[in-house]
C-alpha positions in Angstrom: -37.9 -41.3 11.4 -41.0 -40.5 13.3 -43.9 -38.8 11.1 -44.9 -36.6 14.2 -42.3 -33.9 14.3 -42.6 -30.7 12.6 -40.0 -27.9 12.3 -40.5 -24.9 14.9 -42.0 -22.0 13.1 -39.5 -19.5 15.5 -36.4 -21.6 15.1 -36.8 -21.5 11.3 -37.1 -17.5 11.2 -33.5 -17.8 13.6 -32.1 -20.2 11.4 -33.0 -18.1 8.0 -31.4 -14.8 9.7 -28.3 -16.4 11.0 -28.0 -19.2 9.1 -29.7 -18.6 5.2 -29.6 -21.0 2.8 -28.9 -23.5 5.8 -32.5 -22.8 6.8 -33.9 -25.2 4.5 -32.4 -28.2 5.7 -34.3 -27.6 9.0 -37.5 -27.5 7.5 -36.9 -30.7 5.2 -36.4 -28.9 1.6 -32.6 -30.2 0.7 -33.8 -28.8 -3.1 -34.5 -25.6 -1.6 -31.4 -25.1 0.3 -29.4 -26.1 -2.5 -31.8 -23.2 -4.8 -31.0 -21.0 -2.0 -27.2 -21.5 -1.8 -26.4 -21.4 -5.1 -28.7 -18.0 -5.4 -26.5 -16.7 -3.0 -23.3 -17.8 -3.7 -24.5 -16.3 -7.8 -25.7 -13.1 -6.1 -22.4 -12.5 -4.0 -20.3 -12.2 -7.1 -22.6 -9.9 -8.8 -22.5 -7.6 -5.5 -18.8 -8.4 -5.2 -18.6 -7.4 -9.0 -20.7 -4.1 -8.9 -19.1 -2.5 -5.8 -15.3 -3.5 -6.5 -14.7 0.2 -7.7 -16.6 3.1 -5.3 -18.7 5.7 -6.9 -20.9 7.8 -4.9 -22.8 8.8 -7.9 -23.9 5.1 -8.8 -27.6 3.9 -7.9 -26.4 0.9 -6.7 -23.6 1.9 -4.2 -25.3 1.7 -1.4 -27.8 -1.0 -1.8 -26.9 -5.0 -1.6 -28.4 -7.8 -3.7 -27.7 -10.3 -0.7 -30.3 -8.0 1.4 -32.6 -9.9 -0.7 -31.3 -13.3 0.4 -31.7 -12.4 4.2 -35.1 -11.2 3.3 -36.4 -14.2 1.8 -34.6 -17.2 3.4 -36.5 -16.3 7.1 -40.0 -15.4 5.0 -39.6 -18.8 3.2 -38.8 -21.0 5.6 -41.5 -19.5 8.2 -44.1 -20.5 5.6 -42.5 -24.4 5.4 -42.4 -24.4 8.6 -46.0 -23.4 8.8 -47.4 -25.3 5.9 -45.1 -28.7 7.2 -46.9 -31.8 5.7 -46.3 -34.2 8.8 -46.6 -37.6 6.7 -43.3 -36.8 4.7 -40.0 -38.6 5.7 -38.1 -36.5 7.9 -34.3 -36.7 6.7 -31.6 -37.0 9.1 -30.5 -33.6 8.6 -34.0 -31.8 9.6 -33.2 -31.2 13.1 -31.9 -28.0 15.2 -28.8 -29.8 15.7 -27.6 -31.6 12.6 -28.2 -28.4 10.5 -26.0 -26.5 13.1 -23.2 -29.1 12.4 -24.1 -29.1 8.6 -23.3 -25.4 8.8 -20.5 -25.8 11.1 -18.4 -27.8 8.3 -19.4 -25.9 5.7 -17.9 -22.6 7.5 -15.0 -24.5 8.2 -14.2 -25.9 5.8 -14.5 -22.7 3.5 -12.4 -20.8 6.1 -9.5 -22.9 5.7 -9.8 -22.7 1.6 -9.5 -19.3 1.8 -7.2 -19.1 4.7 -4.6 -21.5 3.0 -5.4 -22.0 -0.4 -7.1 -19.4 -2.6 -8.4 -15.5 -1.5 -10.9 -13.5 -4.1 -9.5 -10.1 -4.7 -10.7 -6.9 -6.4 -9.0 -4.7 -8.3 -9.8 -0.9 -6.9 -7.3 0.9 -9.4 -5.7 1.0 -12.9 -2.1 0.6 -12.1 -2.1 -2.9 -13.2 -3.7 -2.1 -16.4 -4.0 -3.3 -19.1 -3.4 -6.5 -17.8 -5.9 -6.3 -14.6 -8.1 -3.2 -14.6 -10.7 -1.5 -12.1 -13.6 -3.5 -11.0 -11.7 -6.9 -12.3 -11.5 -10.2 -9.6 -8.9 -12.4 -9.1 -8.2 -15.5 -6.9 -5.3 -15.6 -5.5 -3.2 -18.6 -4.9 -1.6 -18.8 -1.5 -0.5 -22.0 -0.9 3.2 -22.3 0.3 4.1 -18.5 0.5 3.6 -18.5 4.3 1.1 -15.4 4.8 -2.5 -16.9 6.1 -4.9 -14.2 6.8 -8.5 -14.4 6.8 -10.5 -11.0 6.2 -7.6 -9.3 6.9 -6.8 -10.9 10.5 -3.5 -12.8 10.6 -4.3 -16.6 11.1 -1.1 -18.1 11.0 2.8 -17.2 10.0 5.5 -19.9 8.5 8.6 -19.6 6.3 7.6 -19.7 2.5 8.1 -23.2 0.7 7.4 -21.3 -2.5 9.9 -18.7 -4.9 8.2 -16.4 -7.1 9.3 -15.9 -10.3 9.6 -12.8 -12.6 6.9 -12.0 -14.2 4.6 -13.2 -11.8 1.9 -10.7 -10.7 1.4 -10.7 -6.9 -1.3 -9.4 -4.0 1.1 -8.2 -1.1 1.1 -6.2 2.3 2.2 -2.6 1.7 5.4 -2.4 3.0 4.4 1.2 4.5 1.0 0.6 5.6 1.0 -4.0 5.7 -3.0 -3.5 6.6 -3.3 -2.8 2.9 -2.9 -5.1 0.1 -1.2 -4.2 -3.2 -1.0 -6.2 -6.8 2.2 -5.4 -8.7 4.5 -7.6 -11.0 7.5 -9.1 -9.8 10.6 -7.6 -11.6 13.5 -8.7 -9.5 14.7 -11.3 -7.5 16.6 -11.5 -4.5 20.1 -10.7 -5.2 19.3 -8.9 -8.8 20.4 -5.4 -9.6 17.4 -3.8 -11.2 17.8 -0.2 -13.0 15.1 1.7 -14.5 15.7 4.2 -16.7 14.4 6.1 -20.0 11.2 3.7 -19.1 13.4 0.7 -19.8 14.2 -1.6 -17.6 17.9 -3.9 -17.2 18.3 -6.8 -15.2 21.5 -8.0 -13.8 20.9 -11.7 -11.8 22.2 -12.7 -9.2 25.9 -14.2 -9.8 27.4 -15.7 -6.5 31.0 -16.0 -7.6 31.3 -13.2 -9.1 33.4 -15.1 -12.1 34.1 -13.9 -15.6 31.4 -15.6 -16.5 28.7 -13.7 -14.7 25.8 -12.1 -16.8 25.9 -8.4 -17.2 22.6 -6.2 -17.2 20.5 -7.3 -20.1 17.0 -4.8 -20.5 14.2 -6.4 -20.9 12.7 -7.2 -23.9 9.5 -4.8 -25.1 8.2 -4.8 -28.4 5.8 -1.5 -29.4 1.7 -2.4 -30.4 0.0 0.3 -31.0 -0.5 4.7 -29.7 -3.7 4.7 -28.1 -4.7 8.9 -26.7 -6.8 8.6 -23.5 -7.9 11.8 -21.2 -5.2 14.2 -23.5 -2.5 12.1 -23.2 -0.4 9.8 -25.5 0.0 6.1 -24.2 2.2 4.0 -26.4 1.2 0.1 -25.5 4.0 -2.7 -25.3 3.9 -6.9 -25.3 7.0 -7.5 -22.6 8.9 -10.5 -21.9 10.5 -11.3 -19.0 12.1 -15.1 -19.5 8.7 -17.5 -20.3 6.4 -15.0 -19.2 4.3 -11.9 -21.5 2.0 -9.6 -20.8 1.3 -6.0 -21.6 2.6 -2.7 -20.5 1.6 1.2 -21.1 3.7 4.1 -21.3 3.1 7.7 -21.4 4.3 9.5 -23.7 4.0 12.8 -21.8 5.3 11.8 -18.5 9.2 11.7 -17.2 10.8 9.4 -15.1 10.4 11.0 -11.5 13.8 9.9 -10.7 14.0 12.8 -7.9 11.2 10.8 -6.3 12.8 7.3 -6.5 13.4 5.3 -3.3 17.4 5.8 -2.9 19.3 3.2 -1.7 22.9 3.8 -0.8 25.9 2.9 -3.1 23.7 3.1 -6.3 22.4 5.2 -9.1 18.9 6.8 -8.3 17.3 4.6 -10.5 18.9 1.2 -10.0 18.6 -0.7 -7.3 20.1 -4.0 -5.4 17.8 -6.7 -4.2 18.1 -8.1 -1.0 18.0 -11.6 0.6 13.9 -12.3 0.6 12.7 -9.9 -1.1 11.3 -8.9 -4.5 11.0 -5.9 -6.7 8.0 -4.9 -8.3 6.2 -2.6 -10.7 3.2 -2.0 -12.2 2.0 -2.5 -15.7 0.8 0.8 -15.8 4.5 2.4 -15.2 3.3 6.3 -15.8 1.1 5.5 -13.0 1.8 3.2 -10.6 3.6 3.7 -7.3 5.8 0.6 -7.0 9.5 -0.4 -6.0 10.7 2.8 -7.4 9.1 5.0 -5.2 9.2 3.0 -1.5 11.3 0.6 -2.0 11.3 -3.5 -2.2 8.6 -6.0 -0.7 9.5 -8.5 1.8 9.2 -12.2 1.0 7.2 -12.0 4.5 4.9 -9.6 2.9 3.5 -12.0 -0.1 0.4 -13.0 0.2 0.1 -15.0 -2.7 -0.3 -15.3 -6.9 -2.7 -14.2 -8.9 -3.8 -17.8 -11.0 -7.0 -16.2 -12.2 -8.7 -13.1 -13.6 -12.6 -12.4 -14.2 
């Protein structure tokens, strides 16, 4: 390409603001852009990471790492801009309009991966614990289950192609407030009859002829670990099985079954429950403290956002 052209000093400032890392293809440095990219995409996580769980008295919590990145991409690319050695081969992606479009894909392209494929999550409370615990990430898988948001704004709606499973641990609307999202366990499946009690919990599946030979409840297999004492009080920890699945559970020794405070549904005990047609019931590993399907009832199968595939 003609050795005459050099980047507009203005245009790069623009491009570093609105644009970052994307900067850099403008002024003719591909290895910079890619330094700058991966910087942010590295400094991102660590921000992500270090403001998952609020705390007012933390240094940090109101200061961004990424500040840094829209600080330095305008400065950087002003001065390559400024110091352009005309001579050099210009590359078919230094001009105002191919970097747009370079850009343009890029967005795209991640917008529909985490639209309709896989969503990063944090974990802002313990009532997954000890299996997912404050400040902890997850992606969530969301492929087939028919809920596609992006940043919270509903993209698109379709019938789920997928079935969850028990055992898996899923990100969901909040059946009482759907702009929040919840991470529980699922328990029981549509059709199930699910009773908790004596911090047990018995399964009876789904039987559609009701023959002689349907399965009768069956509780779910928990085997003890060890007594661990955190902030006064006693919690007993427990590897549970539900079919091919393990994982941990806590219990607290020094806290009852709230059964008063149980969701009631009509024809059962207090603490058991029936499962509908699409939907799901779900707890939290945490039991003493987590408000789950016990307390407001069971989760759509419109509701699921996805599930969890990963943990850091």
């Amino acid at each position: 390409m003609e050795n005459s052209w050099k980047p507009k000093g203005w245009l790069s400032i623009l491009y570093g603001f609105v644009l970052q890392p994307f900067t850099f293809l403008y002024v003719n440095k591909a290895k910079l852009f890619w330094f700058y990219f991966i910087l942010t995409v590295l400094v991102s996580l660590i921000d992500t990471k270090l403001h998952a769980i609020p705390n007012k008295e933390a240094w940090y919590q109101s200061i961004y790492l990424t500040w840094i990145i829209l600080i330095a991409c305008p400065l950087h690319s002003f001065l390559v801009a400024r110091r352009y050695d005309k001579s050099q081969v210009r590359k078919w992606y230094a001009s105002w309009w191919a970097t747009l479009v370079c850009f343009l894909v890029v967005f795209i392209l991640m917008f529909l991966g985490r639209t309709f494929l896989f969503e990063p999550f944090s974990i802002p409370a313990s009532s997954m614990s000890p299996s997912l615990n404050p400040g902890d990430q997850v992606i969530v898988s969301k492929k087939g289950y028919g809920n596609y948001k992006y940043l919270g704004m509903q993209i698109y709606k379709a019938e789920p192609s997928k079935a969850l499973q028990r055992g898996d641990v899923v990100v969901f609307q909040y059946p009482l407030n759907p702009s929040i999202d919840y991470v529980k366990r699922v328990i029981g499946l549509p059709g199930d009859k699910v009773i908790y009690r004596n911090k047990s919990i018995f399964i009876k599946p789904l039987c559609l002829d009701e023959s002689t030979d349907c399965p009768s409840f069956k509780e779910v297999e928990k085997k003890y670990k060890f007594t661990q004492k955190e902030d006064g009080s006693e919690l007993k920890y427990y590897q549970e099985s539900l079919g091919r699945v393990s994982y941990e559970i806590k219990l607290n020794s020094n806290h009852i079954d709230l059964t008063s405070r149980y969701f009631y549904q009509a024809g059962t005990m207090p603490d058991e429950w029936l499962i509908p047609d699409n939907h799901y019931f779900v707890l939290g590993d945490n039991r003493d403290n987590s408000l789950d399907s016990r307390y407001w009832g069971v989760v759509p199968e419109s509701n699921i956002v996805g599930k969890v595939t990963f943990k850091w």
